[in-house]
C-alpha positions as YAML, in Angstrom:
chain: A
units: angstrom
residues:
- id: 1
  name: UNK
  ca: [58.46, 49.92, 22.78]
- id: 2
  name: UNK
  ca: [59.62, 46.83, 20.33]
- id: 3
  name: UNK
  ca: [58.94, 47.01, 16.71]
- id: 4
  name: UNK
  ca: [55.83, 44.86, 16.69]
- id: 5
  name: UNK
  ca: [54.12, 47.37, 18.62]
- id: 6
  name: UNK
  ca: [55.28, 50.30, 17.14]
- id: 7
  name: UNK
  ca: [53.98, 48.72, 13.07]
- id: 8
  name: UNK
  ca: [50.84, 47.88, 14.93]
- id: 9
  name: UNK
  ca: [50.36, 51.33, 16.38]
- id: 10
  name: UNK
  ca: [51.39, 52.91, 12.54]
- id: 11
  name: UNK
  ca: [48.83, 50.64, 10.43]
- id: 12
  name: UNK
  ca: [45.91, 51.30, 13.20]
- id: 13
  name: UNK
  ca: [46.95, 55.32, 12.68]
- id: 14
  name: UNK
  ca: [46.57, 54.33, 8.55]
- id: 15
  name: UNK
  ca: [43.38, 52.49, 8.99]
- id: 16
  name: UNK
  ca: [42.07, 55.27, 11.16]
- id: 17
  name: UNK
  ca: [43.03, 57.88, 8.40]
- id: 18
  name: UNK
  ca: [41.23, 56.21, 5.44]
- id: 19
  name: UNK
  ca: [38.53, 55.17, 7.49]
- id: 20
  name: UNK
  ca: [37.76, 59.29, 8.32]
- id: 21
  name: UNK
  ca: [39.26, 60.75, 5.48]
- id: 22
  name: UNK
  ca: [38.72, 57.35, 2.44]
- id: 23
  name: UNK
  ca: [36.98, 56.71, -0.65]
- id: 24
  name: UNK
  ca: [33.55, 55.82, 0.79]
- id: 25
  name: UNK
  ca: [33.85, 57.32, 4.55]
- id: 26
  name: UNK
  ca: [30.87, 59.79, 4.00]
- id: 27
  name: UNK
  ca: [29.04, 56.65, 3.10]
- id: 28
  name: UNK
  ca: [29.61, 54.87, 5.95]
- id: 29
  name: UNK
  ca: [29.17, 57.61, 8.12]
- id: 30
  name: UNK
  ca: [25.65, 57.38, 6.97]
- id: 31
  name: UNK
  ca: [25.43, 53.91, 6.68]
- id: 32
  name: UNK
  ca: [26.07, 54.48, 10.94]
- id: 33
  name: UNK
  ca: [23.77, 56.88, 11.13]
- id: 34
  name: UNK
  ca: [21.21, 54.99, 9.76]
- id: 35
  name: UNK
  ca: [21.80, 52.11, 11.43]
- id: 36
  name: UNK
  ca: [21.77, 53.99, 14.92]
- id: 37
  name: UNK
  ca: [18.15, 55.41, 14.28]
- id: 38
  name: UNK
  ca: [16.86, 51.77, 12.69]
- id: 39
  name: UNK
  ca: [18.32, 50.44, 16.53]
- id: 40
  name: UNK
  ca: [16.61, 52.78, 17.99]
- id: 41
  name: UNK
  ca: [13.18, 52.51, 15.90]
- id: 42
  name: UNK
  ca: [13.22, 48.33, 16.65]
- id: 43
  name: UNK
  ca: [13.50, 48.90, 20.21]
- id: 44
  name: UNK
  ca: [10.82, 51.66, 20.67]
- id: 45
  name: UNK
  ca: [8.43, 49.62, 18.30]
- id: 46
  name: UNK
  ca: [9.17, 46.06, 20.46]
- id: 47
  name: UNK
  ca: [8.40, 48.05, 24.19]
- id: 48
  name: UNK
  ca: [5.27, 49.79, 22.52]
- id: 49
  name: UNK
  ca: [4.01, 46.03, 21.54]
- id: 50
  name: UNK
  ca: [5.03, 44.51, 24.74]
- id: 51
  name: UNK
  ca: [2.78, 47.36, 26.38]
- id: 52
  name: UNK
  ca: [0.19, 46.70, 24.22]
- id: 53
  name: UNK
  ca: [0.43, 43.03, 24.58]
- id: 54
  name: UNK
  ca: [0.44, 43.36, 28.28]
- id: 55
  name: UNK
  ca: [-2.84, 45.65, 28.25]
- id: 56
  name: UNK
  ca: [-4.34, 43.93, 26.14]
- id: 57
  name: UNK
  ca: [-4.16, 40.54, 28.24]
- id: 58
  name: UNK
  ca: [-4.62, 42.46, 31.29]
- id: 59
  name: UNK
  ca: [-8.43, 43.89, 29.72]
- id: 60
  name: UNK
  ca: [-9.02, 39.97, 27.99]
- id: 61
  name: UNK
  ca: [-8.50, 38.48, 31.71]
- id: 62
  name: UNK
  ca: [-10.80, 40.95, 33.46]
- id: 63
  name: UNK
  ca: [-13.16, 40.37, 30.67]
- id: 64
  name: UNK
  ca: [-13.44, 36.82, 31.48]
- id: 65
  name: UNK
  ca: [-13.80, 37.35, 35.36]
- id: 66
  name: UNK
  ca: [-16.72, 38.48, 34.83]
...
């Protein structure tokens, strides 16, 4: 292994540390967290209104069939 590669692999094991163990890391942890659920939220919300919207035109064409 050159020297390159072995600095690179040392400052990614530092960045690792102080990003678990840093001023701030709880923080971001929830900041994550947070961010994981909001995902989540935004998805479930868009698939409820595109089965809504889809009902909803289905029921308005068969209303005008008539």
């Amino acid at each position: 292994m050159d020297i390159k590669q072995e600095l690179e692999n040392r400052v990614k094991a530092l960045e690792d540390l102080i990003e678990t163990k840093g001023i701030g890391s709880k923080q971001l942890n929830k900041v994550r967290k947070t961010q994981k659920y909001l995902n989540i939220t935004v998805l479930g919300v868009t698939v409820v209104a595109a089965i809504g919207l889809a009902a909803w035109m289905s029921l308005h064409d068969d209303e005008e069939d008539e």
